[in-house]
N, C-alpha and C positions, 0 to 999 in steps of 0.2 A: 174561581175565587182568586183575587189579586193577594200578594202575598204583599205583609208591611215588611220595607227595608230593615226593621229594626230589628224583626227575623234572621236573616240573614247576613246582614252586611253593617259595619258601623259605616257613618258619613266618613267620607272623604274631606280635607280642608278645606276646598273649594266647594263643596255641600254646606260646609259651616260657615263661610264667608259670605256666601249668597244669603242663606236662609236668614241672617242676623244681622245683614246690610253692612260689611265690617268695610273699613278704609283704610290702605296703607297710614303707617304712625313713625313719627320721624324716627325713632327710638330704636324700628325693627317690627316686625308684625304688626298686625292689622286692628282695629278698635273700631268701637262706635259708642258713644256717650248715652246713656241709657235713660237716665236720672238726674235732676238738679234742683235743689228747692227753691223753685221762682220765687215763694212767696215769704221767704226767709234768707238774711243775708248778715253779714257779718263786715265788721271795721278790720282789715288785717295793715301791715305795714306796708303792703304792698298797695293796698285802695280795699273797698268795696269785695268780697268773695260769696259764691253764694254757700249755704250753712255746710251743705254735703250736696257732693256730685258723684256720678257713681257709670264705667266702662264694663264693657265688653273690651277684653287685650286677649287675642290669641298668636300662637309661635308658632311656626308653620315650618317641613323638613326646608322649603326655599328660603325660609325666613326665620331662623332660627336663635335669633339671639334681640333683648332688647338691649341695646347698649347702656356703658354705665351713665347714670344723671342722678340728678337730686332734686327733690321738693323739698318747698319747705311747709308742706302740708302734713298730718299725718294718712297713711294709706292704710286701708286693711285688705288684703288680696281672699279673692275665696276659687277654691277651685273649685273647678265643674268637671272635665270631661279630657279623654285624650291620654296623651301622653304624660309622665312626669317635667316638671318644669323645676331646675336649680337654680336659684336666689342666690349672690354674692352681695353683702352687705359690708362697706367697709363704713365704720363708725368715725365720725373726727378723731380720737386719738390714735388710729391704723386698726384697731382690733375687725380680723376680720370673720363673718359667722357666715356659713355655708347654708339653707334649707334645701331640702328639696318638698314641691309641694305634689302631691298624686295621693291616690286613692286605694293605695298601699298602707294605710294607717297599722298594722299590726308591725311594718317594716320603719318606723320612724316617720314615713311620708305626713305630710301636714297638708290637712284642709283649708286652713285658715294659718294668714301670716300677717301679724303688724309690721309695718316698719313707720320709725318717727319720722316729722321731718327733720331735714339735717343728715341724714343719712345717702350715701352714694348707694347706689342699687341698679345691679345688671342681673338679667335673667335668659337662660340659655334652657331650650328642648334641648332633653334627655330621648336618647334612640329608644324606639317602643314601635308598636304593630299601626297606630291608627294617625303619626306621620304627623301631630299638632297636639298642643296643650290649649284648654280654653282656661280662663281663670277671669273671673269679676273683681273691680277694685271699688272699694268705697272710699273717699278722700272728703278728709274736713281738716281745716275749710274747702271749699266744693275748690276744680283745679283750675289752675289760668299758667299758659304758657309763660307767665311775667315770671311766676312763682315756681320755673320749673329750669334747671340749670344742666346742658350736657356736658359729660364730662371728656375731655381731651387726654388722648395716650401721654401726653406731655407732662402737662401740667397734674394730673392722677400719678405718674410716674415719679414727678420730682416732688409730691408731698407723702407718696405713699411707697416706696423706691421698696421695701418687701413687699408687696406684690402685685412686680412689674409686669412679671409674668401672666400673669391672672388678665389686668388691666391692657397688656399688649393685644389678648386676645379678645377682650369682652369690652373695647371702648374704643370710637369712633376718632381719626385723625385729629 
C-alpha cells in the first residue's frame, strides 16, 4: 500500500511551485493569475480593468520577502497554507499597521486581510517548520501592472523618514 505524502510529510516549496504552475514576481516570490472576469470589465482612470482578478503569491525561505509597492486597486489577501506571512502597510498620512496573516487565529493571526488601494504594502515569511507561506489575493478592479507602482528605499524614506528602518529593509533600490 503506497502511503499519501499528506501522511507524512507537508510539500516542500518547490512541491508547491510545481503543483500550482507559480512564476517568479517582480515584487519577490512566486504567482500565478488564477482568475479574471473576461466577460466583465470596468472604466478605471487608468483604461479599461477587468471587474476582479484573483493570484496565487507565495514567499519562499529563498524568497522571502514581497517588496514594498502600491496598487491602486483594492486587494483582499486569503491565506492558505505554510508559514505565517507579515504585512507592513504604510497608509498616505505615515500611520503604519503590522498583520500577520497564518492559521494561528486563537494567536491574533488573520485569514483574510484587506488592504485599499492607495496603500504601500510589503510582506515578509515569518520562520516556521514548512519554509513558505501560500496566500490568495482577490483584486477589484482585476490587476494591471499600469495600476501597480514599486516602491524605492529613497523616495519611501524621504516621505516616510519614521520608518526608515522598516523600508531599508522591506523595499527594493
Amino acid at each position: 500500500m503506497t502511503q499519501n505524502r499528506r501522511d507524512n510529510q507537508i510539500p516542500t516549496a518547490q512541491d508547491v511551485i510545481a503543483a500550482l504552475d507559480l512564476q517568479s514576481h517582480m515584487e519577490g516570490g512566486f504567482y500565478r493569475r488564477t482568475f479574471q472576469t473576461d466577460h466583465s470589465t470596468v472604466e478605471t482612470a487608468g483604461g479599461h480593468r477587468y471587474l476582479m482578478s484573483s493570484i496565487y503569491y507565495l514567499l519562499t525561505r529563498d524568497s522571502p520577502i514581497g517588496h514594498f509597492h502600491m496598487n491602486r486597486s483594492d486587494i483582499v489577501h486569503y491565506y492558505h497554507l505554510g508559514d505565517a506571512i507579515q504585512y507592513s502597510l504604510i497608509y498616505p498620512d505615515g500611520t503604519l499597521k503590522s498583520v500577520v496573516m497564518g492559521n494561528d487565529i486563537l494567536a491574533g493571526e488573520c485569514l483574510q486581510l484587506h488592504v485599499p488601494g492607495g496603500i504601500w504594502k510589503a510582506s515578509q515569511l515569518l520562520a516556521g517548520i514548512a519554509g513558505y507561506g501560500l496566500v490568495s489575493e482577490a483584486v477589484s478592479p482585476g490587476f494591471d501592472y499600469v495600476d501597480m507602482e514599486m516602491g524605492s528605499r529613497l523616495r519611501l524614506g524621504q516621505r516616510f523618514p519614521e520608518h526608515s528602518m522598516l523600508i531599508e529593509r522591506l523595499a527594493r533600490e
